[in-house]
C-alpha positions as CSV (number, residue, x, y, z in Angstrom):
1,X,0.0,0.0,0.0
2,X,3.1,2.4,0.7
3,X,4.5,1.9,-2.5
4,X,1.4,2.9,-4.6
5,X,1.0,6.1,-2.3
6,X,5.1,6.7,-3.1
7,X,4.3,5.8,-6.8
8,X,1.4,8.0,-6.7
9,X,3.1,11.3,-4.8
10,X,6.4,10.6,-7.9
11,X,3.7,11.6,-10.6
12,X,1.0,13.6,-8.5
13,X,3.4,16.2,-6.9
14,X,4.8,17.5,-10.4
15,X,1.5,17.4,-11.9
16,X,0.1,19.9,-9.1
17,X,3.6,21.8,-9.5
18,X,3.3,22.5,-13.0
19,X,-0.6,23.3,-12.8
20,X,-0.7,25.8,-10.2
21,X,2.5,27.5,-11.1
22,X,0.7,29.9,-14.0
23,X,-2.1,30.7,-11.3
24,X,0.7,31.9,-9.1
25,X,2.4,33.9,-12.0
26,X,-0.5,35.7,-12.7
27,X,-1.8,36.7,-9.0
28,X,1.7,38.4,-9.1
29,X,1.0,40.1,-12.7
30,X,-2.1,41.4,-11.6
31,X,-0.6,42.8,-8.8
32,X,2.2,44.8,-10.1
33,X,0.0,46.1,-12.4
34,X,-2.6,47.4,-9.7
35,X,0.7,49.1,-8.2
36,X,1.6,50.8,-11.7
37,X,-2.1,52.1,-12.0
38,X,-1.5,53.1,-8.5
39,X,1.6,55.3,-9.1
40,X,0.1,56.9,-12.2
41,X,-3.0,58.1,-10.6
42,X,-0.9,59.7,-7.9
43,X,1.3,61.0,-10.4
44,X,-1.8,62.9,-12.0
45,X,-3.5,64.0,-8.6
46,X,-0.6,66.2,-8.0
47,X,-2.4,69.5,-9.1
48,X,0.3,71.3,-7.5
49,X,3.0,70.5,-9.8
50,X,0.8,71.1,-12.9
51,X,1.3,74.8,-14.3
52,X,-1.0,76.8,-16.6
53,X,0.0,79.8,-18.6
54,X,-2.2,81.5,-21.4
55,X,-0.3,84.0,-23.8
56,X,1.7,84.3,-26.9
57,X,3.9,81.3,-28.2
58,X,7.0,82.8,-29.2
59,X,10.6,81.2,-30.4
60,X,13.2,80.6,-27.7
61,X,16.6,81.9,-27.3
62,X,18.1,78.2,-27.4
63,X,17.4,75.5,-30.3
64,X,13.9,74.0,-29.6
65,X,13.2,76.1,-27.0
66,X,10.0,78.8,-26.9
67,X,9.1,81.3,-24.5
68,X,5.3,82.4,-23.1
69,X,4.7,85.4,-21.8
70,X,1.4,84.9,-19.9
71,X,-0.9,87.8,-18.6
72,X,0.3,88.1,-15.5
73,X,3.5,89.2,-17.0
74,X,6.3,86.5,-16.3
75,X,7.6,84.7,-19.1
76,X,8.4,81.2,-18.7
77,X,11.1,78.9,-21.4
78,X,8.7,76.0,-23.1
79,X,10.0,72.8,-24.2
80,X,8.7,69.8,-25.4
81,X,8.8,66.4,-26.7
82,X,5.1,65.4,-27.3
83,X,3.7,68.8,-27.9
84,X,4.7,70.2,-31.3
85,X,4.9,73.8,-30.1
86,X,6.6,75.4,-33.2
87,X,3.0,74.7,-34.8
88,X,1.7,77.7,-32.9
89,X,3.9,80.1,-33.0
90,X,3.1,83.5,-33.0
91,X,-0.5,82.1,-31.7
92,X,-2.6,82.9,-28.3
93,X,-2.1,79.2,-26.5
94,X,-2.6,77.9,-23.0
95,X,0.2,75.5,-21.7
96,X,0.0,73.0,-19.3
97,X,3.0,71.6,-17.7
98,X,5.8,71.1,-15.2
99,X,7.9,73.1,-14.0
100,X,11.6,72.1,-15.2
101,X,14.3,71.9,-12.1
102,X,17.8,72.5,-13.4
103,X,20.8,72.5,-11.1
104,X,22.5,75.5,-9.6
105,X,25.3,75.3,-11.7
106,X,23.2,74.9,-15.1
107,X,21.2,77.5,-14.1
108,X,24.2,79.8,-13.5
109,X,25.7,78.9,-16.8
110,X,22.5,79.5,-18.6
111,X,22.3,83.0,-16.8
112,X,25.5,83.4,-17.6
113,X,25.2,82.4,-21.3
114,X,21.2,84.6,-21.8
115,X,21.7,87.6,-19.8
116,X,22.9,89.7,-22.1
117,X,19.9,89.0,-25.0
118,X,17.2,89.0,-21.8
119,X,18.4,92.5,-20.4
120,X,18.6,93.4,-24.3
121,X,15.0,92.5,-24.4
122,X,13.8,93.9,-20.9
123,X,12.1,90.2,-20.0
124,X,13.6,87.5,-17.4
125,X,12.3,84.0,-17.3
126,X,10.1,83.2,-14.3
127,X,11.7,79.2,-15.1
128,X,11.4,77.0,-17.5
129,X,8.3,74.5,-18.3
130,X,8.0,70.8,-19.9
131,X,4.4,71.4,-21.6
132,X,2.3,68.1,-21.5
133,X,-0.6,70.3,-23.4
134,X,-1.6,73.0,-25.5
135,X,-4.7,74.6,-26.6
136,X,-4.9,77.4,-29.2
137,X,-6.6,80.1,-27.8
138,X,-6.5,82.6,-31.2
139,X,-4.3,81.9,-34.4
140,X,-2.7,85.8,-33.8
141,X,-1.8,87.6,-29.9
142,X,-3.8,90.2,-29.5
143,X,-2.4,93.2,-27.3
């Protein structure tokens, strides 16, 4: 009686292995995907991060770089990589985005490298922004 039960366990044991291995695989799918749906709705409830500026789209100082000057006054640097910005230039927009953190010793370079043509122009950026949207306001900037 032994033996059949050892004969039995030899065959039944890899059998159960092999069946309830995918259920296991997928309980741990489902759940690092519950975690990335977790950490992208945070990442969007963060209202505070999100800035909006209406004004003119005008061209940069820098390669692929444009500036806003919104209707409070401050001008902010606009860049890009999903939002095809040169598309409205010269064109009433509101951005949407983040604001862009450089370090201390990019920013000083950058000063450094723009403060001549800003003072030249009488407008200093408030800081720089990575637009996730736009939406034309007007095709021309009224004044």
């Amino acid at each position: 009686m032994l033996q059949k039960i050892v004969r039995l366990s030899y065959w039944l044991i890899p059998i159960l292995f092999v069946s309830l291995c995918p259920i296991a695989l997928h309980a741990q799918d489902t759940a690092a995907q519950e975690k990335q749906e977790q950490k992208d709705q945070n990442a969007t409830k963060k209202p505070g991060h999100a800035k909006t500026v209406t004004g003119c789209l005008q061209k940069g100082d820098e390669p692929g770089e444009f500036s806003i000057t919104g209707e409070d006054g401050k001008t902010w640097g606009l860049r890009s990589t999903t939002v095809k910005l040169d598309e409205h230039l010269g064109h009433k927009v509101t951005v949407t985005g983040s604001p862009a953190h450089e370090s201390k010793a990019a920013e000083k370079a950058e000063e450094k490298k723009e403060g001549a043509v800003e003072k030249a122009a009488g407008k200093e950026e408030v800081g720089d922004l990575r637009v996730t949207d736009l939406k034309m306001v007007s095709e021309t900037c009224s004044k």
